[in-house]
N, C-alpha and C positions, 0 to 999 in steps of 0.2 A: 545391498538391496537397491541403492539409489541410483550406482554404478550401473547393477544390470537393467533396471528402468530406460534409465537414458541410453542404453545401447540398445533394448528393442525397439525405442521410441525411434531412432536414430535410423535402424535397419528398417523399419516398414514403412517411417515416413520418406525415406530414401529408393526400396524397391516399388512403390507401386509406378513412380514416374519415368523407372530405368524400365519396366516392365510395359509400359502403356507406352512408352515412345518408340522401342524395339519391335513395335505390330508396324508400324507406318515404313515405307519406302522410301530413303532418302531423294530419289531423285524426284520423287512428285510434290514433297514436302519441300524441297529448296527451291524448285520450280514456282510455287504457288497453287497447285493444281489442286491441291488436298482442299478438301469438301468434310466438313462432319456432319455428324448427326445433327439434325433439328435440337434432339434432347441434350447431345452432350454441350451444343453452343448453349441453350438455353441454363445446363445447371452450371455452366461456365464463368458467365456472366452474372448470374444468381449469388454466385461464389466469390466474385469479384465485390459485387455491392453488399454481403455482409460482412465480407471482411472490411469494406472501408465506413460501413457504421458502427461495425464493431472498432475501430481504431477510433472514429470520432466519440461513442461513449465513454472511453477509457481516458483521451486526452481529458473529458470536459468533467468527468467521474475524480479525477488526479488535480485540477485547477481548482474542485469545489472543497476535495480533501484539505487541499492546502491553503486555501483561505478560514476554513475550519478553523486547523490547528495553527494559524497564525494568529486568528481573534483568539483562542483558547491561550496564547501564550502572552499576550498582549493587556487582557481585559484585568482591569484592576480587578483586585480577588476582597477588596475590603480592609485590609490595614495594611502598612507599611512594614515590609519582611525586615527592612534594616533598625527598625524599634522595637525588635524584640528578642528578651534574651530566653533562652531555655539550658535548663541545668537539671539533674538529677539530684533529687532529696536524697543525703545521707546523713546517719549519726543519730543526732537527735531532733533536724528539723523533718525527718520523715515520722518520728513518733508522733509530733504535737503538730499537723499540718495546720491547724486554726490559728495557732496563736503566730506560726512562722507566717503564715500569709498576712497576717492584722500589720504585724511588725514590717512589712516589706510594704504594705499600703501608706504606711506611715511615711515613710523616704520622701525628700520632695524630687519631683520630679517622676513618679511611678502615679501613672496615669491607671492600671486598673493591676489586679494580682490574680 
């Protein structure tokens, strides 16, 4: 499906320009002489300017993204990831979870359980 997307994508975005240049004459077009329309210079130029603010919202849309997700990767989160151990309860300290946490509180050095 993606395949045939981009090859019609490909084929219309490619035939309209091989179609619209094939009406003009090359000798009045290499000469200089070629005149357009009032409307087609105007939606020309119309074309020209949102494509370059569409290019500037996207630059400035991509520099805001990315200072984003650089404070998001940056901003302390609240405790120190390298102080903490995690382990999965087996046996019997997952039957009696109270008394295994009181006992693990008790260790020095075990700041909270």
């Amino acid at each position: 499906m993606l395949v045939a997307v981009t090859l019609a994508t490909g084929l219309l975005a490619g035939s309209y320009p091989a179609f619209y240049l094939s009406g003009f004459t090359p000798l009045t077009t290499l000469k200089g002489n070629f005149k357009g329309k009032v409307g087609e210079i105007f939606i020309r130029k119309g074309l020209v300017v949102f494509q370059f603010m569409a290019s500037i919202i996207l630059i400035i849309s991509v520099l805001v993204i990315k200072k984003q997700v650089n404070f998001a990767l940056n901003k302390p989160i609240g405790y120190e990831k390298n102080n903490i151990i995690h382990f999965d309860l087996e046996a019997k300290a997952s039957e009696n979870t109270t008394s295994f946490f009181n006992g693990l509180r008790t260790l020095p050095g075990v700041v909270d359980a």
